[in-house]
Structure formats: C-alpha cells, structure tokens
Residue, then its C-alpha position, 0 to 999 in steps of 0.5 A: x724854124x729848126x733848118x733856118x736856125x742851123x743854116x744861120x749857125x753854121x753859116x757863122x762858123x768857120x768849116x774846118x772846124x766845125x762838125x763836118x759830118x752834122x753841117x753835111x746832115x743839116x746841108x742835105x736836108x737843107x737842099x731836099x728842101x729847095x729841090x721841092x721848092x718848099x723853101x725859096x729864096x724869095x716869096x710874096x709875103x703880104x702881097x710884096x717880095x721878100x728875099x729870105x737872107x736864110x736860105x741864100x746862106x744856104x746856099x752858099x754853105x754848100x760851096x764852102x762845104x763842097x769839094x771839087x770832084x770829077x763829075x764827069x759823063x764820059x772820057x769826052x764828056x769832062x766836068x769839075x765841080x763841087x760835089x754838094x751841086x752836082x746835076x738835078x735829079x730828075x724823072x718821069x714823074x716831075x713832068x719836066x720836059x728836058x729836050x737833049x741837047x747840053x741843057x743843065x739843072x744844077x741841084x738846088x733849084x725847083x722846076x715844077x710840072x709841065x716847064x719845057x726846057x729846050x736845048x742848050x739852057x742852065x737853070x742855076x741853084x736856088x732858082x724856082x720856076x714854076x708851072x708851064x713855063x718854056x725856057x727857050x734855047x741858050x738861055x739862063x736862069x740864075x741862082x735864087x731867080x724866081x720865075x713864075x707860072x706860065x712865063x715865056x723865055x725866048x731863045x738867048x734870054x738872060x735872068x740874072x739871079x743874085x745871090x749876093x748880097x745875101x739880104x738882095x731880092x733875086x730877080x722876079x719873074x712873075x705869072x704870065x711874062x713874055x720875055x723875048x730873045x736876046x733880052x736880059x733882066x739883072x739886078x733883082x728887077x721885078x718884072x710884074x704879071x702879063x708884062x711883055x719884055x721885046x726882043x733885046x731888051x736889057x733891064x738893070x738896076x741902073x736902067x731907066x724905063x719910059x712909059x709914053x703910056x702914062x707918061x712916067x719913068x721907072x727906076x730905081x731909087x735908093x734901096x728900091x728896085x726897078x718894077x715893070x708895071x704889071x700888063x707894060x709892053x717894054x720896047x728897045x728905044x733911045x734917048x739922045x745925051x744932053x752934053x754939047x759934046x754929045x749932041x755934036x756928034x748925035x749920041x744917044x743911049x739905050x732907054x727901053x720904052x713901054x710903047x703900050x700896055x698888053x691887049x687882045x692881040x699883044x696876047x694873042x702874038x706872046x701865047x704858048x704854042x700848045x702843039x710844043x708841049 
C-alpha cells in the first residue's frame, strides 16, 4: 500500500530535513483517509482486533509536522493549536447531529450517519464511531478509540484511546454497549457486542472483573488485554484486601462485578430514546 509505505518513511525521518512540502501532500491525503473512516486504527481481521501500527504513526506525524497557530472563533473564543487538527469539517450531508453547546471533533477522527453528540463532548483524532451511536454530555472519546454501532455513551463517561504505544490496541467499543455515566474504559479494554457497563464503573488494565455468573475472573494477563464477554452486565462492586492490617480496619477495593448477563428487560431499560433523534 503506497500511503502506508510513505507513512512508515517518514515516520523514520528526521522533519526538518526532510521534503516538507511532499511529507504535508502525503499527511493530507493520509488524514482524507481517516476522516472518511477508510483507514482505521484498528480493525477486525479474522474475527479478532488487530491495531494497524501504520496509521497511529500517522497520526503522530502530524504533530511533528504541525505548528501552533491561533485558531481561534472570536477575541472570546481563543484557541492554540497545531494547524495539521484543527476542527472536523462537517455538514449537513454527514448526518451527524452535533448539538450547540462546547462539543469538539478534532480532524482525523470518523463520525458516521446518525451519531448524536450532545454538548459539551470531544472526539479525539483516530477515533472511529460508528452508525447511530449517542455520545452524552461531557464525555470523551479518545485518540485511535474504536466505537461501534448503535453504542450508548452516558453523560461523564470516559474512553481512553491509546495512541502510544504505536503497536497498542485502542480501546473497542463494540455494537450495541450500554456504557453508562460517570464510567470509564482505558487501556486498550475491549468491551464485547450488547455488554452493559453501569454507572461509575471504571475499567483498566489492571482491573479485575468478577463474574458471580460463571464464576470467573477477567483480566489481563501478560500482553493479553481485558475483554468483557459479549451480553455481561458489569456492575460497581468491592472486594475486601487480605492483609491483617486491612482487615483491622475493613479495607476493601474496587472489584466491577458482572451481576448477570443481558436480558428482555436489561434491553428493554439500556435502549435509545427514539424521540431524541
């Protein structure tokens, strides 16, 4: 693939002395790309996630390309920023409904038809989003974050992204998840089709997950990453520390806990509101 093979090259370069004037060409057409969500940063190849290495050193190019130019609205609108990602161009025709109110897409990053973004939210370059999702108010989404189809995020939710490291899987979001407000997903955690994530949960790498379900526990281990099974309703939950010392003085730490996995009525609570769209 050409743009892949002068993404690679350049990345290798130093910027200065290289061809300014072809890195920029390449850097355009390189985001033209990702706008359109032809190029991602991760995929499903074979039915598993793959993160393309490729692309986030595009990305990143593009910062080393940028320089810090005032893009601001107005003398009380002031903003500084790389001019390589400025603002998202958008219009009618994308069918993204973005309410007023302090919402930002930063360029580089995909919305599809129908996502709804309700103010104030930021979507960060190399995120992808996908059909009829709902993004609710001040929430994140970050760089290379792979968000799919018809996902609920609540209000205050945060998606980590993960840029670098540049081999690192993003965070995946897949079709159909409820994740609810105040929560937060990091570290390139992968939360599977129809999983409902409750409100204040909080998913890292170092997170375990204990499913009174099937009696299990998820996490990460070695270069693996932590998957929430597909349909798992994660819950806030504790689990008490196992020193004397803690015990004394009845510590315990955050333990998210799937209390059940997805039913008629679990689908029936987590749906979109129509009448919003």
């Amino acid at each position: 693939m050409y743009l892949q093979e002068q993404i690679e090259e350049l990345y290798t370069k130093d910027i200065s002395s290289a061809n300014r004037e072809h890195a920029q060409r390449i850097f355009s057409e390189f985001i033209f790309f990702l706008n359109r969500g032809e190029i991602r940063a991760a995929e499903k190849v074979h039915g598993k996630w793959k993160a393309h290495a490729w692309v986030k050193q595009g990305i990143l190019l593009g910062f080393r390309l940028g320089e810090v130019q005032d893009v601001s609205l107005s003398a009380s609108f002031r903003f500084f920023d790389k001019d390589t990602y400025r603002l998202k161009r958008l219009s009618l025709s994308d069918e993204v409904r973005l309410v007023p109110g302090g919402s930002s897409i930063r360029d580089g990053a995909y919305v599809a038809h129908g996502v709804v973004c309700m103010p104030p939210m930021y979507i960060n370059v190399g995120a992808y989003v996908d059909e009829g999702t709902m993004i609710d108010s001040h929430s994140l989404i970050g760089s290379c974050a792979q968000v799919g189809k018809r996902v609920h995020i609540g209000s205050a939710a945060q998606i980590g992204g993960v840029l670098e490291p540049i081999g690192a899987l993003p965070v995946i979001i897949e079709d159909d998840v409820f994740i609810g407000g105040n929560s937060g997903v990091y570290d390139g955690t992968i939360v599977k089709r129809g999983a409902v994530i409750g409100a204040g949960v909080v998913l890292t790498g170092s997170t375990r997950v204990y499913d009174v379900v099937d009696q299990k526990i998820y996490r990460r281990q070695g270069d693996d990453i932590l998957v929430i099974p597909e349909r798992a309703v994660v819950v806030p939950g504790t689990r008490p520390l196992a020193t004397e010392w803690a015990r004394t003085h009845q510590l315990s730490v955050s333990a998210p806990v799937i209390i059940k996995y997805r039913d008629a009525t679990t689908d029936a609570s987590t749906s979109l509101e129509e009448l919003l769209r």
